[in-house]
VOSE-475963 format. One record per residue (C-alpha): x, y, z. Coordinates in steps of 0.05 Angstrom, whole numbers, padded with zeros to 5 digits, always signed. Example, Ala and Ser with C-alpha at 12.3 -4.5 7.8 and 13.67 -1.06 7.14 Angstrom:
2
+00246-00090+00156;+00273-00021+00143;
This chain:
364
+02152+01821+01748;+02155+01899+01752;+02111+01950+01778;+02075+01958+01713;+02065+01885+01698;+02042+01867+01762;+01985+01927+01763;+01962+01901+01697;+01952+01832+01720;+01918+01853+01791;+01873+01898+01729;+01861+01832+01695;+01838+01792+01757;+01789+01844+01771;+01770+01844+01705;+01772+01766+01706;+01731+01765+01766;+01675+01812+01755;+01671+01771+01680;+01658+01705+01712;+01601+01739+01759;+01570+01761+01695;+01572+01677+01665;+01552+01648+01732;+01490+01709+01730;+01475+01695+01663;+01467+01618+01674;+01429+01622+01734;+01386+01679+01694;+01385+01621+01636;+01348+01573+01683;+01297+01628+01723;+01271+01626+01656;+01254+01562+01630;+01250+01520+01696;+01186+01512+01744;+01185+01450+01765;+01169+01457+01842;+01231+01409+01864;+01277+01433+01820;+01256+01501+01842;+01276+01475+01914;+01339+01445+01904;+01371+01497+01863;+01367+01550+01919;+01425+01541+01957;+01462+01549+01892;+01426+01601+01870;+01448+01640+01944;+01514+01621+01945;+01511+01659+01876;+01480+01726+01915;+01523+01725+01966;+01583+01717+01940;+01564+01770+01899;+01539+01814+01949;+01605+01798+01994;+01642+01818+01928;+01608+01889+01927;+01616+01899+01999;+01545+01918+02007;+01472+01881+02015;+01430+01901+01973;+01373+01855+01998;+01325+01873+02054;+01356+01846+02108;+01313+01789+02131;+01326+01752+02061;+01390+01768+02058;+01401+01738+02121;+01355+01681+02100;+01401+01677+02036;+01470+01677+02084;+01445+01621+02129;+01409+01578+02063;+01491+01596+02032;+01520+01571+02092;+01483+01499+02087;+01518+01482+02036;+01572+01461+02081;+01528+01436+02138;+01553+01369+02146;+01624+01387+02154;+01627+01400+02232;+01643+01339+02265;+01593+01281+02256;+01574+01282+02327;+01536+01351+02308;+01519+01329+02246;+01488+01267+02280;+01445+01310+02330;+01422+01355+02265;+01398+01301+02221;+01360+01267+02279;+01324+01333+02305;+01305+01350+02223;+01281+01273+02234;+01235+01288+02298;+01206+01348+02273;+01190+01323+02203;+01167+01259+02249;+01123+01310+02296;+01098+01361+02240;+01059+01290+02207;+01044+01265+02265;+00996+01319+02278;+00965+01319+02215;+00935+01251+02233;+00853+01268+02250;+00845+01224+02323;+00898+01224+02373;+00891+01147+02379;+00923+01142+02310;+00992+01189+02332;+01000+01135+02382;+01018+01072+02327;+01064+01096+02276;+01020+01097+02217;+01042+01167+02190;+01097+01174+02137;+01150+01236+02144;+01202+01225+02089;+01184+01238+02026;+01237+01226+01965;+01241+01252+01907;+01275+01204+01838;+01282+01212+01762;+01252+01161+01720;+01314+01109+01714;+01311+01114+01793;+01352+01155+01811;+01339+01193+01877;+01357+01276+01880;+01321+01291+01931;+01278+01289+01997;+01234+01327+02043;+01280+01325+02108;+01341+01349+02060;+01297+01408+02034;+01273+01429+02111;+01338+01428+02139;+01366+01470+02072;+01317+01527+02064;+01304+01536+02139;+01228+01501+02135;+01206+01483+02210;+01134+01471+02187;+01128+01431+02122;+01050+01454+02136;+01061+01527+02166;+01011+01570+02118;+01068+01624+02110;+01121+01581+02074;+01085+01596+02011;+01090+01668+02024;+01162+01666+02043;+01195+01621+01990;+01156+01668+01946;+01185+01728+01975;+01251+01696+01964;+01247+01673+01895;+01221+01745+01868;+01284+01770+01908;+01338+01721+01879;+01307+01736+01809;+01306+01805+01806;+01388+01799+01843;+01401+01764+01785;+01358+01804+01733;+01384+01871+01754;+01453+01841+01761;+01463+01822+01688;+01431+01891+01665;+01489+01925+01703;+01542+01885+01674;+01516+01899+01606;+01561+01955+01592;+01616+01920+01622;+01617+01872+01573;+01577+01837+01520;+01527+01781+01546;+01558+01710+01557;+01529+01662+01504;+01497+01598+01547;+01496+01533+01515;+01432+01494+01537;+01433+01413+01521;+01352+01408+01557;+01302+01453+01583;+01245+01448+01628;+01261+01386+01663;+01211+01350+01702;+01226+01296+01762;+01159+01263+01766;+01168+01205+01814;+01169+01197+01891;+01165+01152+01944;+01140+01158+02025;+01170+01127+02079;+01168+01121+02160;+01233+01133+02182;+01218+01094+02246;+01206+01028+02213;+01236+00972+02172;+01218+01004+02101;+01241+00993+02032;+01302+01046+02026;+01337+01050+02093;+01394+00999+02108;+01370+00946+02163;+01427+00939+02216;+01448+01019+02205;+01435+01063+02256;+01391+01116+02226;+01415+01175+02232;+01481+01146+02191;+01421+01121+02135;+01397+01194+02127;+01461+01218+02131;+01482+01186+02066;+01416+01188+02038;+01426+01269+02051;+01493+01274+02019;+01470+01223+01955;+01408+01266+01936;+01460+01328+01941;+01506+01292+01887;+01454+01261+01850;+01413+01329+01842;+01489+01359+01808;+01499+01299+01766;+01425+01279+01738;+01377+01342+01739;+01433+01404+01736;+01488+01381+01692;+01451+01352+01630;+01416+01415+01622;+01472+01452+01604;+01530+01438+01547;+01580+01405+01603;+01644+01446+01619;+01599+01512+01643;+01635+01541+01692;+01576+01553+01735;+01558+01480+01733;+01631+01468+01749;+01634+01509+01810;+01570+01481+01837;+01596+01412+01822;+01666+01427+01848;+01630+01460+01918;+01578+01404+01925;+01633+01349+01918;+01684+01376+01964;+01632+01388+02020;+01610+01322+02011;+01686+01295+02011;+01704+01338+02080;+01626+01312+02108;+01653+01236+02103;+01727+01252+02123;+01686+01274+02191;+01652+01212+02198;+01711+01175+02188;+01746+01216+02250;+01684+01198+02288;+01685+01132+02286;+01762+01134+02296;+01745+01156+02373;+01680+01121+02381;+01639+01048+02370;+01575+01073+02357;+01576+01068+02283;+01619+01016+02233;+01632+01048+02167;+01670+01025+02110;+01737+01063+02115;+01776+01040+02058;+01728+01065+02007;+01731+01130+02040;+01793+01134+02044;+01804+01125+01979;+01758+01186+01968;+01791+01225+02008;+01854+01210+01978;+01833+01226+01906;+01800+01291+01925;+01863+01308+01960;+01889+01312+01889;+01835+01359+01863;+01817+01410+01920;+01875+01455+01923;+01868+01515+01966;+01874+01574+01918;+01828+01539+01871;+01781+01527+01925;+01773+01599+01946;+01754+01614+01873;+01700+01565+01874;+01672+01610+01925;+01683+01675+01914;+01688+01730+01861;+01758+01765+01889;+01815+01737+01846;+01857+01798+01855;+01924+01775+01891;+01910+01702+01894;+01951+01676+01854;+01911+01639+01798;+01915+01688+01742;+01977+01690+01694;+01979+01728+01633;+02003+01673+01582;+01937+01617+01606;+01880+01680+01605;+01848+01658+01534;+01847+01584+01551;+01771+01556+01593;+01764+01590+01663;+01822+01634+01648;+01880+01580+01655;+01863+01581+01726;+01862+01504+01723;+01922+01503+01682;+01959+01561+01730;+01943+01512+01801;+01961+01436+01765;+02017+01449+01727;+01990+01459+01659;+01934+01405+01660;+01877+01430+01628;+01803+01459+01643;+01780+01395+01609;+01825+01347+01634;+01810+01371+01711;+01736+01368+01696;+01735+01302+01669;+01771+01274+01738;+01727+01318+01772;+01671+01279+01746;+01701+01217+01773;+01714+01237+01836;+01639+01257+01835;+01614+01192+01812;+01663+01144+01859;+01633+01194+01917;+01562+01178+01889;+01586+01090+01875;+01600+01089+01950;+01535+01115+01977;+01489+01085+01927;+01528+01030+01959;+01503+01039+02036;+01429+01024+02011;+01396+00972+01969;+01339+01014+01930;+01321+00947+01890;+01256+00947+01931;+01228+01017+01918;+01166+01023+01887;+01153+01090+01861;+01092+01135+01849;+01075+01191+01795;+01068+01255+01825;
């Protein structure tokens, strides 16, 4: 390639790069203004700061006050927070447990009653065919909550939600002249999930596996609400194949993939815990096909300039022929449709490790 060429294409991955923030802002900018459901609202956050800070990390510059951008960097970083190894994973899902256990606990009006385990400190969160997306312990651990029932969380996620909206807001106005605003195809809007159900982690109850230990139970139960949330509350509201949805999909799927690949070491070295292996392996063998390096670091940030993913000849095909430039010409569709297998053979196996037959649910 010469010297001109290869300045134009470094042009046309900045280019590239800055025109996929503008999508991804004007999806997320799509769904700040049609959804309030108070889960939902919940849930979507780490995406929503994985969105600012890659951003922010793409400017070079915060541009936050720096307690919620901090906030922001740490809720980002959870993403990925069952990916050390599963001993520290372990000890995080069991402290979450204890102080989710404590903080009800002391709601209860005579001490007497602390004493018997009568209190209830998981709450989960399901659609209406039953699926579950989502749960308290999840949520605390997530966005940083050490008192479900501290009087300034309201204040706080507050704070933080009039931050990531105007991000986002004054975000898409700057890009404006840049280039004309992305058209976002919307299949549903203002989605409710209207059903939960409360549990005691510390006894026999309807949704835990008997004979598991439990911190392996929430474990999965942590990782399934992650997929589940992706697959039945995020992707049917959009037209499926946008590349926001994609990303987040792509991101939430691989963390999960490295999360059990960890397990799987752990109980390589220790006796503690009997998993199913082959299964997993079998996951991890079909991600291996999907989660290439370069096309990783695209999921999670902005920079394409240099990394190899942009050729001029696949730029007008979906995502810029980045699929088609890192798997040999297979296409945007093609990948996304594996993708979504991968996803739902991660999602067959844990829906596997409990038997939710028994759940009775209430409206909330």
């Amino acid at each position: 390639m010469s010297t001109n060429s290869k300045k134009e294409l470094i042009e046309w991955e900045r280019l590239i790069g800055i025109r996929i923030m503008q999508e991804d802002a004007e999806s997320i900018y799509s769904l700040l203004q049609t959804e309030r459901n108070p889960i939902f609202t919940m849930e979507i956050i780490p995406y929503y700061a994985l969105f600012v800070q890659s951003c922010q990390e793409y400017m070079g510059e915060d541009l936050l006050p720096k307690s919620i951008a901090k906030d922001l960097k740490d809720i980002r970083n959870h993403i990925k927070a069952y990916t050390d190894g599963f001993g520290k994973s372990q000890r995080r899902v069991a402290a979450v447990d204890d102080a989710q256990d404590r903080d009800f606990k002391e709601q209860l009006r005579f001490e007497f009653l602390k004493k018997i385990n009568i209190h209830l400190n998981l709450g989960t969160y399901w659609t209406e065919e039953k699926q579950i997306i989502g749960n308290t312990q999840q949520l605390a651990n997530f966005l940083l909550v050490e008192s479900l029932f501290d009087p300034k969380i309201k204040e706080k996620n507050y704070q933080m939600g009039y931050y990531i909206g105007s991000f986002v807001a004054s975000f898409r106005d700057g890009l404006a002249n840049f280039s004309s605003f992305p058209v976002i195809e919307r299949e549903r809007k203002s989605i409710s999930i209207n059903y939960y159900c409360d549990i005691n982690t510390n006894k026999r109850n309807s949704l835990l596996l008997k004979g598991q230990k439990k911190e392996v139970n929430l474990f999965y139960l942590h990782l399934l609400c992650n997929m589940n949330f992706v697959k039945y509350i995020l992707r049917p509201l959009f037209r499926d194949g946008n590349m926001w949805v994609f990303r987040v999909e792509y991101v939430v799927s691989y963390y999960t993939l490295r999360a059990l690949e960890r397990l799987i070491k752990y109980t390589e070295n220790n006796k503690d815990i009997t998993v199913e292996s082959k299964e997993i392996h079998d996951i991890l063998k079909a991600g291996e096909l999907l989660f290439k390096t370069k096309v990783r670091n695209c999921m999670m940030h902005y920079n394409l300039e240099n990394a190899g993913v942009i050729s001029f000849e696949n730029i007008d095909k979906p995502f810029y022929g980045i699929i088609e430039n890192c798997f040999e010409g297979k296409s945007y569709q093609e990948y996304l449709i594996e993708l979504h297998g991968l996803s739902n053979m991660i999602i067959d196996f844990l829906n596997n490790q409990f038997d939710f037959s028994d759940v009775k649910l209430e409206s909330l």
